[in-house]
N, C-alpha and C positions, 0 to 999 in steps of 0.2 A: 930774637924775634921768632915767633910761633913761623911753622909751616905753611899753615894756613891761610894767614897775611901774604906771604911771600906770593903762594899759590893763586890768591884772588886780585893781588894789585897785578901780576902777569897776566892774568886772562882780563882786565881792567884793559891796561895797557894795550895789548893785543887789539880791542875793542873800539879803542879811543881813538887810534892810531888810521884804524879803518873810517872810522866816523868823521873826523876829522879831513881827511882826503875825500869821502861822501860828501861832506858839505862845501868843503872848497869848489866839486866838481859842480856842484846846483847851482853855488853861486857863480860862477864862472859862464855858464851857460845863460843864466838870468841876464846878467849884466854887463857882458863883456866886458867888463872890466879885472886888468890886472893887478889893480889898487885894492878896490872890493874885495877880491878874492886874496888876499896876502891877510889884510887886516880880517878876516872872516878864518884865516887859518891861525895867527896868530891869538885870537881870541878860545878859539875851540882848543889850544893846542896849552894856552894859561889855564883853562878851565881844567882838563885834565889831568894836569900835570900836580896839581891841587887836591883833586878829588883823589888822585892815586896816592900822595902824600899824607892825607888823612885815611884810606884805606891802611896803607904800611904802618901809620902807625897808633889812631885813635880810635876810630870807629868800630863800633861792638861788632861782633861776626855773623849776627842776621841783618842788619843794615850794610855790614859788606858786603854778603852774597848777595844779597835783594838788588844793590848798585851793581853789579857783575851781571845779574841775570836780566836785566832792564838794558842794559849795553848792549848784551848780549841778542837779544829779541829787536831792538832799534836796529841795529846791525843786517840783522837777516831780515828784516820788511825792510830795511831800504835798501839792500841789493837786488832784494826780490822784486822790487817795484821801478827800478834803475835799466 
């Protein structure tokens, strides 16, 4: 497996990992619920886990970065606005 792959599903991952606890934390707040927020983590948590799985090992390497750099940027507006 290329370096590169390795290198972009980790900063992927990295990304996800935050997003994912981001949105648990909005929905949790929205809705007090701790039903909502499980299935709201578990879905983000399937999506990812996906997305990083065809990073590692099919998707060309300007469509990987572009998904890394997109993570990346949703990541930092919603901290920054959190």
């Amino acid at each position: 497996m290329e370096a590169w792959r390795i290198f972009a599903t980790a900063l992927f991952v990295a990304a996800g990992v935050t997003l994912v606890l981001l949105t648990m934390a909005t929905v949790r707040e929205r809705t007090h619920s701790g039903g909502q927020t499980a299935v709201a983590g578990a879905i983000g948590l399937a999506a990812m886990l996906i997305i990083g799985v065809l990073l590692a090992t099919t998707l060309p390497a300007a469509v990987s970065w572009a998904i890394v750099i997109v993570a990346g940027v949703v990541v930092t507006t919603m901290v920054l606005t959190s």
